[in-house]
Residue frames as qw, qx, qy, qz and C-alpha x, y, z in Angstrom:
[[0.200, -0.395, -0.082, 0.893, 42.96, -32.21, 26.35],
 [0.235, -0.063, -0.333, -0.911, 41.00, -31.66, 23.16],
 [0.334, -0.242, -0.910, 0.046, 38.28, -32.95, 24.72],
 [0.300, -0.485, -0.446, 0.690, 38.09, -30.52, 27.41],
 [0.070, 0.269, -0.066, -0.958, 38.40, -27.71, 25.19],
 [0.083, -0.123, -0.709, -0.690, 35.58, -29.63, 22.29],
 [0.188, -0.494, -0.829, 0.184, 33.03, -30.85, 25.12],
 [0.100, 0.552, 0.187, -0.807, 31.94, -26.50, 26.31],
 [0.296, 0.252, -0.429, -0.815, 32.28, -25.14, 22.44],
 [0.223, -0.201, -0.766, -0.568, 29.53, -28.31, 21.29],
 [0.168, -0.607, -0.747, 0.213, 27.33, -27.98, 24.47],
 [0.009, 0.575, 0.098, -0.813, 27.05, -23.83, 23.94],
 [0.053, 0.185, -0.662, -0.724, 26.83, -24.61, 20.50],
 [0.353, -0.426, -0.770, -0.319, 23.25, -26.67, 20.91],
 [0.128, -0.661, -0.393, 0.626, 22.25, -24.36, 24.10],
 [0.062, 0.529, -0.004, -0.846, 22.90, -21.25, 22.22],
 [0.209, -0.130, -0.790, -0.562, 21.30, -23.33, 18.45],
 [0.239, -0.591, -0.769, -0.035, 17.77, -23.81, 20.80],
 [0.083, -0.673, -0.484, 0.553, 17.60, -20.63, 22.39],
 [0.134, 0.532, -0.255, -0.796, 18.25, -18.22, 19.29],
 [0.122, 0.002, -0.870, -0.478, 17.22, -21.23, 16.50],
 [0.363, -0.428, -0.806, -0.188, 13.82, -22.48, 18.21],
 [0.215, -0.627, -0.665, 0.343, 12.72, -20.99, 21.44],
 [0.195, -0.387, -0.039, 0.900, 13.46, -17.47, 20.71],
 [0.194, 0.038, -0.539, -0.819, 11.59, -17.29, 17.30],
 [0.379, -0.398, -0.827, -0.119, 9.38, -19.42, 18.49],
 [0.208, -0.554, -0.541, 0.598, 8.47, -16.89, 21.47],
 [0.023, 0.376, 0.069, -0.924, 8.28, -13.89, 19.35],
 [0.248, -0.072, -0.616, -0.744, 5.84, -15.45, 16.98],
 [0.374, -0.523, -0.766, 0.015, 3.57, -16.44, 19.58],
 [0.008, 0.633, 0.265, -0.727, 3.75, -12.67, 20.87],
 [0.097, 0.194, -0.325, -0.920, 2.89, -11.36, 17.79],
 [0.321, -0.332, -0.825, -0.325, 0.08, -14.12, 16.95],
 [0.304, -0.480, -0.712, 0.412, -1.16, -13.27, 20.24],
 [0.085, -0.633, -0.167, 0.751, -1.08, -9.00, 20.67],
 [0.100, 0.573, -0.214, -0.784, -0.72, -8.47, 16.63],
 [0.621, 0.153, 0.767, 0.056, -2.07, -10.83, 14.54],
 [0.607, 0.712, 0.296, -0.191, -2.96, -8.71, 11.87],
 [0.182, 0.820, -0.514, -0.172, 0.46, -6.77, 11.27],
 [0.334, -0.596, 0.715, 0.149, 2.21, -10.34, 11.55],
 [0.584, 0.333, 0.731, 0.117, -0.10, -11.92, 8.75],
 [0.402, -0.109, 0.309, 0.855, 0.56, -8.83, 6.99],
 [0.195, 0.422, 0.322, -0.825, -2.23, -6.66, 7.41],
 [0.084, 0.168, 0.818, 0.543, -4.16, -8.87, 4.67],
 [0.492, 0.187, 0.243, -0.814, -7.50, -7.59, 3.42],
 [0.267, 0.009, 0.964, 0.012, -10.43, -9.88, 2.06],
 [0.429, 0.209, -0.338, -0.811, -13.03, -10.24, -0.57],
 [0.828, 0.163, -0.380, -0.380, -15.35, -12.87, -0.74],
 [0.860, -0.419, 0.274, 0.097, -13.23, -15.00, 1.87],
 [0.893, 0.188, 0.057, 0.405, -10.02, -14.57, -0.24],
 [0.257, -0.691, -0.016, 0.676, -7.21, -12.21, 0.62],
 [0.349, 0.887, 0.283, 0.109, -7.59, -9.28, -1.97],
 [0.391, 0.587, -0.207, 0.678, -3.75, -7.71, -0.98],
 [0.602, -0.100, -0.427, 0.668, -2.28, -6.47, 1.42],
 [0.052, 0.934, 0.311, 0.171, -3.18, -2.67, 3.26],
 [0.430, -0.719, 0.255, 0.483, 0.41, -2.16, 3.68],
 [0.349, -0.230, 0.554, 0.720, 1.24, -2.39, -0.01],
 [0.078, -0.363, 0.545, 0.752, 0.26, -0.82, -3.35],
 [0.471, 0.271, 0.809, 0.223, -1.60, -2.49, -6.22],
 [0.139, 0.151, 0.514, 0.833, -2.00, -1.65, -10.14],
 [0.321, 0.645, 0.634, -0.280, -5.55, -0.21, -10.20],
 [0.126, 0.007, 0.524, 0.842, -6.12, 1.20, -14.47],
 [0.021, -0.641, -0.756, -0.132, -10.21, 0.88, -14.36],
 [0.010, 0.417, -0.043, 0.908, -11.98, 3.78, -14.31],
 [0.609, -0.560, -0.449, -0.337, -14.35, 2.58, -11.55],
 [0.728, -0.210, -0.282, 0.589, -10.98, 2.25, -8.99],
 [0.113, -0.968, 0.225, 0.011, -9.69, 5.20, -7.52],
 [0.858, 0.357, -0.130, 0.346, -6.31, 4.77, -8.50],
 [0.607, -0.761, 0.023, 0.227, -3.10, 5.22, -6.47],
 [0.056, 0.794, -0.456, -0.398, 0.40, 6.70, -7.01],
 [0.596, 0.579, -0.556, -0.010, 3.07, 5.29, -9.52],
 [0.824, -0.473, 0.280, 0.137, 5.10, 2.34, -8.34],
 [0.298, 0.730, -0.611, -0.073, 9.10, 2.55, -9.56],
 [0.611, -0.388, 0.690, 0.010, 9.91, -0.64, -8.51],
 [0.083, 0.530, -0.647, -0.541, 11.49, -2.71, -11.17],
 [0.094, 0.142, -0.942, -0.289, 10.05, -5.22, -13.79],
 [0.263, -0.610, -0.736, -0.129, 6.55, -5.58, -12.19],
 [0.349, -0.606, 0.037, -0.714, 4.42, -2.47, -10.73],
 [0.570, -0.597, 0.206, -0.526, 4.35, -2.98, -6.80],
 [0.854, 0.131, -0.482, 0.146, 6.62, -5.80, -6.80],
 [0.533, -0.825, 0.145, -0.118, 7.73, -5.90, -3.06],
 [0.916, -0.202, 0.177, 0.298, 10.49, -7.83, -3.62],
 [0.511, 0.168, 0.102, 0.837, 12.11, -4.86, -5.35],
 [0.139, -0.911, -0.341, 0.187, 10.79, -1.89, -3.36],
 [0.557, -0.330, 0.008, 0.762, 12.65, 1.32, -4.28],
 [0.284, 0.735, 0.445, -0.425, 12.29, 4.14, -5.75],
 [0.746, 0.432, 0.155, 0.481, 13.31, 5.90, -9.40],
 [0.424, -0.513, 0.092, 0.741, 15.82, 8.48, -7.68],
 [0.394, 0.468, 0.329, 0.720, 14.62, 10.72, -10.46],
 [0.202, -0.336, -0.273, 0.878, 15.42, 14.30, -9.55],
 [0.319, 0.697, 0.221, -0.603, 12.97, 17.35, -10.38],
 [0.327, 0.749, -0.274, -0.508, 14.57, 18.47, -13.12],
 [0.401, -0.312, 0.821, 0.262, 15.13, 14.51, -14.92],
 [0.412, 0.209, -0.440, -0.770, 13.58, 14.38, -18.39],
 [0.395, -0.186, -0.898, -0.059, 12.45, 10.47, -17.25],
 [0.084, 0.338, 0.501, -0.792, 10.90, 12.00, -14.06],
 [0.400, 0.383, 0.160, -0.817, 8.87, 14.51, -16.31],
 [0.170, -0.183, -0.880, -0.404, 7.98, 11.29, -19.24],
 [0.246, -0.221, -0.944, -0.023, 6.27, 9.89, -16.75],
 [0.049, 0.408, 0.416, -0.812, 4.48, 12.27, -15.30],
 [0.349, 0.331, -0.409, -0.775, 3.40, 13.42, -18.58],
 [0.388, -0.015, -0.862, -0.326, 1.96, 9.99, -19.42],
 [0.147, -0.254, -0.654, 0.697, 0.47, 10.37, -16.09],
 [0.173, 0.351, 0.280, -0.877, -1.25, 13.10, -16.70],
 [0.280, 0.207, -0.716, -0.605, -2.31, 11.86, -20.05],
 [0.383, -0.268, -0.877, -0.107, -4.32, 8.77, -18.71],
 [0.022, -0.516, -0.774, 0.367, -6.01, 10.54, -15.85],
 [0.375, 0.433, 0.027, -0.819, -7.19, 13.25, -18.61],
 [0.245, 0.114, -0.801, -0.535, -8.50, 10.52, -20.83],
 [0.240, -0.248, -0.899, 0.269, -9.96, 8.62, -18.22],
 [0.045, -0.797, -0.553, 0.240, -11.79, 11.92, -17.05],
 [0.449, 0.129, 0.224, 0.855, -11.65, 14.83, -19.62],
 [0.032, 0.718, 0.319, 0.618, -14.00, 16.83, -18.40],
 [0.632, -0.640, -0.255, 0.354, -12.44, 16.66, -14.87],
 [0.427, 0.630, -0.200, 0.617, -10.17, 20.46, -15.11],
 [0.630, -0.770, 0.076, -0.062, -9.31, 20.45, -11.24],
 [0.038, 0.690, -0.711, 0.134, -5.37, 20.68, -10.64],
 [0.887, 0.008, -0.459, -0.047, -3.99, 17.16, -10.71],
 [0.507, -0.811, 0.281, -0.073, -2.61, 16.39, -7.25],
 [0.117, 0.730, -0.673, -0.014, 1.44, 15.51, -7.19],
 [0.406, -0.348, 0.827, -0.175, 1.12, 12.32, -5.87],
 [0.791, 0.276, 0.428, -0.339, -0.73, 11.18, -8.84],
 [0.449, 0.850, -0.248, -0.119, 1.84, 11.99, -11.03],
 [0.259, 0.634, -0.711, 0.159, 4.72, 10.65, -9.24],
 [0.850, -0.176, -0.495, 0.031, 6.05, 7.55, -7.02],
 [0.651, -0.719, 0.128, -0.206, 6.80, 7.13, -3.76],
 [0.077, -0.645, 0.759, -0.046, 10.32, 6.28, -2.14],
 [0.510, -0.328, 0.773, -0.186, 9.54, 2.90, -1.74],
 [0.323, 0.180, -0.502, -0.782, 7.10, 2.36, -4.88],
 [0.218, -0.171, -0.952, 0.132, 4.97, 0.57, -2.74],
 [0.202, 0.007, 0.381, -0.902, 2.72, 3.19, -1.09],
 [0.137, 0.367, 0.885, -0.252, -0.65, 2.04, -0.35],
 [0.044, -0.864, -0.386, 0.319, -2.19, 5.65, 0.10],
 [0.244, 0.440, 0.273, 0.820, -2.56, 8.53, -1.75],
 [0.063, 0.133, 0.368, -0.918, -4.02, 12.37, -0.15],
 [0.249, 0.606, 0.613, -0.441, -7.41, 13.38, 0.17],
 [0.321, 0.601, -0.212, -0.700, -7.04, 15.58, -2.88],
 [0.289, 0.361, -0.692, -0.555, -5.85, 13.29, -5.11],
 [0.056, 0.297, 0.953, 0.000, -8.69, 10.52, -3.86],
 [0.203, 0.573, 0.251, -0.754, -11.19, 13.96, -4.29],
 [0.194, 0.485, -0.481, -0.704, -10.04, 14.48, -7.94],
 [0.001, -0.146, 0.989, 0.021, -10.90, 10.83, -8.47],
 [0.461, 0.359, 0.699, -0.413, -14.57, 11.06, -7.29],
 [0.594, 0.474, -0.126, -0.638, -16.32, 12.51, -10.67],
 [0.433, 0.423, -0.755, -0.253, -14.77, 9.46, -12.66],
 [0.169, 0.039, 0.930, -0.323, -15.50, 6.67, -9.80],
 [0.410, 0.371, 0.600, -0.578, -19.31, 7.76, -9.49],
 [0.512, 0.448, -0.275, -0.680, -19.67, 8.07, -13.37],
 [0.430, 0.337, -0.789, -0.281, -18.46, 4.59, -13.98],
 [0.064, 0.316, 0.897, -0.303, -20.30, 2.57, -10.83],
 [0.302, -0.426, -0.434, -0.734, -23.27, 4.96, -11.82],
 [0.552, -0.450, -0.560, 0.423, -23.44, 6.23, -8.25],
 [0.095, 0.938, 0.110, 0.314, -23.50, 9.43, -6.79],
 [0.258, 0.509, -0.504, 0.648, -20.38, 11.59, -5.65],
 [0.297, -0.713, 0.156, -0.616, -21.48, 11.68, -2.94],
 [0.973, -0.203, 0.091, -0.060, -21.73, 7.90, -1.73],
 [0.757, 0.415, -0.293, 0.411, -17.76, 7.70, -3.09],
 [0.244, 0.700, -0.421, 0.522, -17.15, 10.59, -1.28],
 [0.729, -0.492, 0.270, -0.391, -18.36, 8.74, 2.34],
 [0.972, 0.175, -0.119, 0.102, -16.69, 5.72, 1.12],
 [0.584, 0.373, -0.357, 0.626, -12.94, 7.40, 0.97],
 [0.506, -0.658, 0.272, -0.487, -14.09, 9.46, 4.62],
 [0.920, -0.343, 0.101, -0.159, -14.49, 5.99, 6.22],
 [0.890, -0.193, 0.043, 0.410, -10.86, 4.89, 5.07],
 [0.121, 0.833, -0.077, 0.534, -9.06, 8.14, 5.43],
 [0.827, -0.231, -0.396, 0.324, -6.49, 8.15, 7.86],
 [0.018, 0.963, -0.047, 0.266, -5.42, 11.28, 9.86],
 [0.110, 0.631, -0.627, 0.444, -2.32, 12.54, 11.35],
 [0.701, -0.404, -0.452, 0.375, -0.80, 9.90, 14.11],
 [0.323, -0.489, -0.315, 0.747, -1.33, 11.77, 17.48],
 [0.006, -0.930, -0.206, 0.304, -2.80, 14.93, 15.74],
 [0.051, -0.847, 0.354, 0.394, 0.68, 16.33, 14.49],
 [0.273, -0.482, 0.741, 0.379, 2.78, 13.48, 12.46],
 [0.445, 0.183, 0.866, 0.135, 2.29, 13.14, 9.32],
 [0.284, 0.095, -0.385, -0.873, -0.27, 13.76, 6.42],
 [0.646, 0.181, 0.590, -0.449, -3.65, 12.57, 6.29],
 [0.028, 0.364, -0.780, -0.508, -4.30, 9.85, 3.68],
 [0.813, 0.149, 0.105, -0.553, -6.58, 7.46, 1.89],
 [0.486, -0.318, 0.796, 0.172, -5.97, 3.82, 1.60],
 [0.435, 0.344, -0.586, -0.591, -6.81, 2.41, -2.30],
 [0.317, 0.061, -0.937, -0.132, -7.05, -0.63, -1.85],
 [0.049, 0.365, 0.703, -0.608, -9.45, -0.37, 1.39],
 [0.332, 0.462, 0.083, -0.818, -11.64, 1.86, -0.63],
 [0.343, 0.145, -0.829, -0.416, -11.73, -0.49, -3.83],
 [0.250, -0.221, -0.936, 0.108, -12.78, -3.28, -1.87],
 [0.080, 0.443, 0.553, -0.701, -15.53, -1.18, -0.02],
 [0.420, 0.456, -0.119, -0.776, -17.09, 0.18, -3.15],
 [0.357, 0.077, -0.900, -0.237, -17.22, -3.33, -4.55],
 [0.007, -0.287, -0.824, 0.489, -19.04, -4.20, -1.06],
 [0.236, 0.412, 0.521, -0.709, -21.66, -1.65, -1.59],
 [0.376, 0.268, -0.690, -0.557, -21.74, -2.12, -5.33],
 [0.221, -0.056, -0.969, 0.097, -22.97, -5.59, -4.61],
 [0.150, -0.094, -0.727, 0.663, -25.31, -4.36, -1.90],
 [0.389, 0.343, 0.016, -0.855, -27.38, -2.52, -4.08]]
């Protein structure tokens, strides 16, 4: 009798262990290798034949040649995906306005004769403290300081952050942005080139 009842529950048990354990994962990673290969290798970028990061996350960028992207809150290491979150400081949180302040501090050192309003997103972090991208202003504010330190002209920087500038999906959702890390690596390319 227990037999009857053990013999179904271990043959569903290895039926339903191969179709959800092996064939099932095993089907949706061959669609994705197949239709998405980039998003499912994690939308790596390259330098020199080595991946350089990632254009779905972040990275520290302090040089003054870099166009530099927002704050990252995430704990213990800057852009640490493995603790994505953000620092739930409100407007009015004296830690909120440190950092900002220290903010603002390094990108008037960095460029002190730059007196253009500092955009917001240079100041603060993103919900996730991972963003990638940062607005067209605040990758604008950025040019005088790039083109002084590659000894380039504004202008070539500014054609540089055009080309990875990303506009509204469909026209309406969203904000247009500028990836960092895409732009880094591209001004290194043409750095080089010259």
């Amino acid at each position: 009798m227990i037999r009857e009842q053990l013999r179904p529950a271990f043959v569903s048990l290895i039926l339903f262990t191969v179709i959800t354990g092996v064939l099932y994962p095993l089907s949706v990673t061959g669609i994705a290798q197949t239709f998405f290969k980039d998003q499912a290798n994690g939308s790596l970028l390259y330098e020199n034949g080595q991946a350089a990061g990632s254009s779905l996350i972040g990275q520290p960028f302090d040089d003054p040649q870099y166009l530099w992207g927002r704050l990252s809150a995430t704990a213990s290491v800057p852009y640490n995906a493995a603790s994505s979150s953000g620092s739930n400081f409100g407007p009015m949180n004296p830690n909120l306005l440190d950092a900002s302040r220290i903010r603002i501090k390094a990108l008037k050192n960095a460029d002190p004769g730059n007196n253009a309003p500092i955009p917001v997103d240079l100041v603060t972090a993103s919900a996730s403290g991972l963003d990638p991208h940062i607005s067209p202003a605040a990758a604008e504010y950025q040019v005088p300081r790039i083109a002084r330190a590659r000894k380039i002209r504004e202008d070539a920087v500014r054609s540089v952050i055009r080309q990875h500038t990303q506009n509204r999906l469909f026209g309406i959702i969203g904000e247009p942005v500028v990836n960092v890390l895409e732009v880094n690596l591209q001004l290194n390319r043409s750095q080089k080139a010259r």
